[in-house]
N, C-alpha and C positions, 0 to 999 in steps of 0.2 A: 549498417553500423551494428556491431555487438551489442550487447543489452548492456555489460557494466561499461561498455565505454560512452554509450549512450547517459546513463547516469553520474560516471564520472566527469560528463560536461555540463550535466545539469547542475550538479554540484561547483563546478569551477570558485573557485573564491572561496569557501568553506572549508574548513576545516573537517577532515575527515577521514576514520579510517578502512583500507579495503579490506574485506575477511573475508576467507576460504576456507567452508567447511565439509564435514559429512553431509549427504544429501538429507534434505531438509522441506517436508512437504506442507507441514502444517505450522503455524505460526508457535505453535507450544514444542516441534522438531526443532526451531530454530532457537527459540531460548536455552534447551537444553543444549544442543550443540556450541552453546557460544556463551553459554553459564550467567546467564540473567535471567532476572524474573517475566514473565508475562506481559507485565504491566510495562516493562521497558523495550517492548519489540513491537515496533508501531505496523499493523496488519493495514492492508488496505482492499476495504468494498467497493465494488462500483455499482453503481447503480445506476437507473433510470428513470429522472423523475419528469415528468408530462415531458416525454421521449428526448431530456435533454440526458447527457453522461453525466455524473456526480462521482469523483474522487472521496471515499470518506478514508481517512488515517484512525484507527481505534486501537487502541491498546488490545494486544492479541489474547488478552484474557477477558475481551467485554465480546458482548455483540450486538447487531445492527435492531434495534426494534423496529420496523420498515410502518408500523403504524403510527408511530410516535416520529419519525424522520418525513413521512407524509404530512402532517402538522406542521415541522419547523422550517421545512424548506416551501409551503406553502403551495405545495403539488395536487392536483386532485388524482393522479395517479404512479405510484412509486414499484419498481419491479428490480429484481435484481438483475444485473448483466449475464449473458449467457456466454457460452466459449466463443462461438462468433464475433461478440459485441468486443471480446479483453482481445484477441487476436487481432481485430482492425483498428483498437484503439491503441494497443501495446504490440504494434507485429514483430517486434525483437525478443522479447519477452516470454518463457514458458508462462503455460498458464499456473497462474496459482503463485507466481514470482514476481507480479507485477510492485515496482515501487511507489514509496507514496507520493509520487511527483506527476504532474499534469502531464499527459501524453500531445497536447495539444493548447496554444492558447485559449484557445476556444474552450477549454475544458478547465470547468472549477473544483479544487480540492478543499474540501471539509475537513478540518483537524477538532477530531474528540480532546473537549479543556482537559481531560484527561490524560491528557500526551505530555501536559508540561510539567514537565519533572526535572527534580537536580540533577543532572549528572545526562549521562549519554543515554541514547536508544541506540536499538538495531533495528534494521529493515531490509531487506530483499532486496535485490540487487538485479531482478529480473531473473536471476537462474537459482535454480533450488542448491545450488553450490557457490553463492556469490553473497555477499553484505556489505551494509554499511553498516560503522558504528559513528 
């Protein structure tokens, strides 16, 4: 399955719109492409904390303090995902496109309080030419 069709089922029931833009690599490419702030394009880390996967959603103008995310998740060891790790957990997905949705039951997503905001975000859509608003 394709990566936005994979997400456009994840989505099912929600309200939402599909965007197509300029290629878009970095979380602040995508803002500017699609003319929102920073703050309103929800970035997602993955990580690994004592070897489980962790979905984090952060506003694509913050970033992961992995010493401070070690403390909350109550991990005694926290590492970021390597290309291996987003490729078997996202294998539809370019890297670096992954959205903020669990690629797996088994896998839990972390959303920064930071995220809840009036109005809409954007987010990756699995390909650096694909979004959701």
């Amino acid at each position: 399955m394709s990566a936005i069709a994979w997400v456009k089922e994840r989505l099912r029931g929600s309200t939402f719109e599909e965007l197509h833009h300029r290629r878009a690599v970095t979380a602040r490419d995508l803002a500017h492409n699609e003319h929102v702030s920073g703050h309103r394009v929800a970035k997602v880390v993955v990580v690994f904390a004592d070897g489980r996967p962790l979905v984090l959603v952060l506003p694509g103008s913050h970033k992961v303090a992995l010493k401070r995310l070690k403390d909350v998740v109550g991990a005694k060891e926290v590492r970021l995902a390597e290309e291996g790790d987003l490729l078997r957990l996202y294998p539809d997905c370019e890297l670096g496109a992954e959205p903020p949705l669990s690629p797996a039951e088994w896998v839990e997503v972390w959303m920064d309080e930071a995220m809840r905001v009036d109005g809409d975000i954007v987010f990756n859509a699995g390909t650096h030419t694909d979004a959701v608003r």
